[in-house]
N, C-alpha and C positions, 0 to 999 in steps of 0.2 A: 806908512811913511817910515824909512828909515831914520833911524835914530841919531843925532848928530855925534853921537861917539862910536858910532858904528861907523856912519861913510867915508871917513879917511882911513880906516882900516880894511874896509873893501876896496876902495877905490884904490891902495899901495899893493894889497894882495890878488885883486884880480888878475894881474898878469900869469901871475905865481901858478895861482890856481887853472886858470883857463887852459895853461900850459900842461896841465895834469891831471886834466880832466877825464884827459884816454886813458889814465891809464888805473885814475881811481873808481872810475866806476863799472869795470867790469871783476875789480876787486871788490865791489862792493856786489855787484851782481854774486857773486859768487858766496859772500857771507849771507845773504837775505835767503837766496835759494836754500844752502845748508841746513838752516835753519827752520826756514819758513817753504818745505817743498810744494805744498799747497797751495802756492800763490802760482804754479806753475799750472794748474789745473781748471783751467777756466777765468784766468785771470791775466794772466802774463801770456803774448805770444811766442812759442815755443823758437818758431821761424824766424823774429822778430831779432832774439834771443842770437842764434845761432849766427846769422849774417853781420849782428853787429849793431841791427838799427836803432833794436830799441837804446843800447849804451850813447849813437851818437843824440839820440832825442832827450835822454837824461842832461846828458853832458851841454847840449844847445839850451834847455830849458836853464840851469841853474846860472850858467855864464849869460844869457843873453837878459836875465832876470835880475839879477845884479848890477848888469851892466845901464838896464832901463832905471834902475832904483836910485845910483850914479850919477847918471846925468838927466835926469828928469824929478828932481826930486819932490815930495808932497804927492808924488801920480804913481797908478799902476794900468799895467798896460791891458787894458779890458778886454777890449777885442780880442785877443790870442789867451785870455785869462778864462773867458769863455769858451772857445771852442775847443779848448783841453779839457773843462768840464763837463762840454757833453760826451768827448771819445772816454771818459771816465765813467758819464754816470750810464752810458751804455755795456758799462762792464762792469758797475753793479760796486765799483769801491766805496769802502765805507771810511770811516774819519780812523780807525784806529789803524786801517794799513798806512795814513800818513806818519806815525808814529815810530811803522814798524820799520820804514823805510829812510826815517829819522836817523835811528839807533846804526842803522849796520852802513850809511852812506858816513855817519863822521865818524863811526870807527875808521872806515877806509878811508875818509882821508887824514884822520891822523895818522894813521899805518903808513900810507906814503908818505906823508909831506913831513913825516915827523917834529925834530925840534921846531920847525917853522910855524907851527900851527901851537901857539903860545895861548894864553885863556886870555886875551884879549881877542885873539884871531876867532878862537870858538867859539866866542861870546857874538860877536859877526857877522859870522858865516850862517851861526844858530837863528842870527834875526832875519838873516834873509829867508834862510830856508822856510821857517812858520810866519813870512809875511806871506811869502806864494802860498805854503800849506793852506794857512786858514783862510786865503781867498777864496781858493779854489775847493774849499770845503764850505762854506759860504752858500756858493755857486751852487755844487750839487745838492746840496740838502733842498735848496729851491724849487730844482727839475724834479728832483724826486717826488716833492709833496704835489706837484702839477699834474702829476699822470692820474688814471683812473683807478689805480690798484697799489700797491702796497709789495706787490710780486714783482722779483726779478726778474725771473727767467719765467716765461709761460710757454706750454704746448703747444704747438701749431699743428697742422695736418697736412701735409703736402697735396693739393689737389690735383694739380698740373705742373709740367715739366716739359717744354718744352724748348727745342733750339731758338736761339734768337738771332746766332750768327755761327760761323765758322766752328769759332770757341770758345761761343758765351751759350749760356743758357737762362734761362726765364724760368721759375718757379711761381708758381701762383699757389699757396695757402690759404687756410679758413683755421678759425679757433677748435682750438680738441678738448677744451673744459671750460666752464663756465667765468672764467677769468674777464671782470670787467676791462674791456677795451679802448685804448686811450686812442683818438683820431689822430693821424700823422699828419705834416704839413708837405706842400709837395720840396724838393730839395733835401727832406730828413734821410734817415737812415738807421736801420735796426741793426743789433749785431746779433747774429747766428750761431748758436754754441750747440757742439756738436760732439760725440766722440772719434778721435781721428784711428787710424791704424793700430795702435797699441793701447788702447781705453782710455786716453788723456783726454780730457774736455779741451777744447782750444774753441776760441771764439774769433770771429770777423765781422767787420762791419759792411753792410753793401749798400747803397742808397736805394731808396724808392722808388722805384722804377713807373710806376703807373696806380694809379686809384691812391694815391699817398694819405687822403682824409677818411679814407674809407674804413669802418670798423668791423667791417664785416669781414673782409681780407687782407693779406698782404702780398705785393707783387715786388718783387726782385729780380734781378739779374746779375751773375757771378761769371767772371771769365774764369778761364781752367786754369791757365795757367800765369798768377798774380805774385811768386813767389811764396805763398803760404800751403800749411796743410788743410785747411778748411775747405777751400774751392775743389779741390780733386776729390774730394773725398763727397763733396755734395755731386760733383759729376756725374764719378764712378759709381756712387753705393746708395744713392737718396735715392729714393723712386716715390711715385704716385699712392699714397696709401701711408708713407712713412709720416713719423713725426718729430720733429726740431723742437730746439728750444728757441725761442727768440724773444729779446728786450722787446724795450717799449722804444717809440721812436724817439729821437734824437736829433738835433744840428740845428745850429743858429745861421747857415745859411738857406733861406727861405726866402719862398716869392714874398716879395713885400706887397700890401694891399693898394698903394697908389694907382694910378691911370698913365704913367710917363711910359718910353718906350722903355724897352729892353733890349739887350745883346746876349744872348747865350752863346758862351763860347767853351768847346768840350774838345777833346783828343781821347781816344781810343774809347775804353771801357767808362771815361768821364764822363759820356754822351747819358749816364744813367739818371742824376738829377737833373741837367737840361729837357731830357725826355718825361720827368714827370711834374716839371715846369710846364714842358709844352701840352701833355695831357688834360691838366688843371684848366689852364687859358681856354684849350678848345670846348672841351667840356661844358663850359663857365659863359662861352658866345662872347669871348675879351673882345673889345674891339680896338686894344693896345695893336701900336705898332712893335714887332717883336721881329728883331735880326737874329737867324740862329747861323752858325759859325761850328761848323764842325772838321778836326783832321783826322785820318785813318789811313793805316798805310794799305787799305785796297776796299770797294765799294761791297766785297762778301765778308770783309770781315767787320764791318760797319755793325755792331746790336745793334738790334731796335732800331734798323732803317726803315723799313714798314711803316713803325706808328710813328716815328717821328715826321717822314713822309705826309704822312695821311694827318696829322694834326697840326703841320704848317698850310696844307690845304684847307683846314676847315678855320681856320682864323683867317680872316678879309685882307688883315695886313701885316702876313707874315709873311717874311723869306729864307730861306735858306743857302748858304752857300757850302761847298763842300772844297776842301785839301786832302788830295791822294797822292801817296806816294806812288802806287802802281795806275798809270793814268787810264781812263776808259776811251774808248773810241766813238763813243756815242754820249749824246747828252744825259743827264740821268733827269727820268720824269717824277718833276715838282721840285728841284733847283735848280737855282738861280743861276748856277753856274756851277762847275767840277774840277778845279784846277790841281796840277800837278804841282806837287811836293809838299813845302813847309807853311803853315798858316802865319799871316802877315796879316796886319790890321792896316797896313800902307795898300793893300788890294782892295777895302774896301770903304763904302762913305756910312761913316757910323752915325745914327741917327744924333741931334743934340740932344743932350742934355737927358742920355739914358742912365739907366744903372745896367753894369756891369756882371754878370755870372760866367766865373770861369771853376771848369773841374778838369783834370789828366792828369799825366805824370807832372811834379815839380819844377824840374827846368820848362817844359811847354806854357806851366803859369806865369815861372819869372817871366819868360819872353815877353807875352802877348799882358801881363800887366803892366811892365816899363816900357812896352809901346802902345799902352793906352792911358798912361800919365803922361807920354813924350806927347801927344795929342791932344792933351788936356782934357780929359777924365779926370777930372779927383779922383782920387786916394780910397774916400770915402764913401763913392758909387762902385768902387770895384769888391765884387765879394766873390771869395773861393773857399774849395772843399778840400781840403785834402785828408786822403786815406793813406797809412801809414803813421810812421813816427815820428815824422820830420814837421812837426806843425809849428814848432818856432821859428825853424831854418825858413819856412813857408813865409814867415809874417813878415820877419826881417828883410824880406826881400823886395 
């Protein structure tokens, strides 16, 4: 809870700050790096880094955090306070890099903002920051003590490697030491640390593609080209025989255990958790009614059209409907239906009173989640994934 002699201090300075938020944090990016190179090596996206994103994910988290603290007062925003704690504790942060990221973030903005940033403002600013910190430190010390092992990073073995579309690929692994194994849930996702082109460690997350509880393996699927160094480099240079590092799994978005129906809703590479949602059910002999909803801009570059195919077959009352941009000229067998272009929730009749999974790019979630509250969905049945940095910009929406 923020403090009552902090919130009208936030509440007069947040403009100030949100205003300058571009341009203190890649000042501050740039003192933590100096500093702290390491953090660059299996910890920080390099790619992430370069393009800009991670600076706009900092800069969304501290403003929109503030801003919840503001005008919600006595509450913290759980939901979105959570699923930053798993993209975290899949990368293995520990409590002192909140510290370290303390120090070189209000150096920079006292740097910029100068005289404006008086020791009442710092005083402020300092409690929002360690209300999020110690949340969200809270949070992962929790996940961490839940897993089977004690270890970060484990060995895997690459078993298989195989296409799954145009320009995605399937990796199927097995454990390569004795590292007690934590069962994943299906919707998780592990992140993959790898050495990229010049020996840097960089790590990616990719959801679970299929057998997600299974502790015997793990199956992923990575497109080539995601904007990162990870995926190219698992394309071009991973093979059959090789060995990765990979977390333990991760994500609070999860099939929930009830009997109501469901809606999976995916666009491109998203199709990855819906696909080991649909695995799980077939598997499992669900006899849930389950609407699968997928867009792709053409039915070859669809991953995982195959099993996703074949496990809306073997559930009794599942369907699928498909949105292409390049349209096919024949039916596709085992949907419902294959229409051309953009996915619209006004094309189809959503079962009552289901729960919602959506994963893709960012604007394809805002869409199809403001026109499945314009429908009446609650808020509270819709749950999404997202990959990248942008997880606040995601919630807020």
């Amino acid at each position: 809870m923020l403090s009552e002699s902090a919130r009208p201090v936030i509440e007069a300075t947040l403009p100030l700050v949100g205003s300058r938020i571009g341009e203190i944090t890649p000042l501050f990016y740039q003192k933590m790096f100096a500093a702290h190179p390491e953090l660059l090596n299996g910890v920080f996206s390099r790619a992430n880094q370069a393009n800009g994103e991670q600076r706009k994910a900092l800069a969304g988290a501290i403003a929109a955090f503030a801003t919840h603290l503001v005008q919600n007062p006595g509450t913290l925003p759980e939901s979105v306070l959570s699923r930053i704690a798993h993209k975290h504790a899949s990368l293995g942060i520990t409590e002192d890099q909140y510290h370290i990221v303390y120090k070189y973030l209000f150096e920079a903005i006292a740097e910029d903002l100068g005289e404006a940033v008086t020791a009442e403002v710092a005083a402020a600013w300092t409690e929002v920051y360690w209300l999020m910190a110690d949340a969200l430190i809270k949070i992962e010390k929790g996940l961490y003590a839940r897993q089977a092992n004690t270890v970060m990073w484990a060995p895997w073995r690459v078993v298989e490697k195989k296409a799954a579309s145009a320009s995605t690929v399937t990796f199927v692994l097995e454990p390569a030491d004795e590292t007690p194994v934590t069962p994943g849930q299906p919707g998780q996702f592990v992140s993959v640390r790898i050495p990229v082109e010049d020996g840097l460690l960089q790590a990616r997350q990719y959801s679970l593609s299929s057998d997600a509880e299974s502790t015997e393996r793990r199956v992923f699927t990575a497109k080539y080209n995601d904007g990162g160094e990870v995926s190219p480099m698992l394309h071009e240079k991973v093979q059959a025989g090789d060995v990765v590092e990979l977390s333990n799994p991760y994500g609070d978005v999860t099939l929930d255990d009830g009997e109501g129906p469901l809606v999976l809703a995916s666009a491109g590479i998203g199709c990855t958790p819906s696909a080991s949602i649909l695995r799980s059910l077939a598997d499992a002999g669900s006899e849930r009614e389950v609407l699968v909803l997928h867009a792709e801009r053409s039915l070859e570059a669809w991953a995982l059209s195959g099993q996703m195919l074949d496990d809306v077959e073997r559930i009794d009352d599942a369907e699928l409907h498909l949105w292409l941009q390049t349209p096919v000229a024949e039916p596709v067998e085992g949907a419902a239906e294959a229409r051309e272009g953009y996915m619209s929730l006004s094309d189809v009749n959503l079962p009552q009173d289901a729960n919602l999974y959506l994963c893709g790019p960012l604007p394809f979630m805002q869409k199809i989640r403001s026109e499945a509250i314009a429908l009446g969905i609650p808020a509270q049945k819709i749950h999404y994934e997202v990959f990248g940095p942008d997880l606040w910009l995601a919630s807020a929406n």
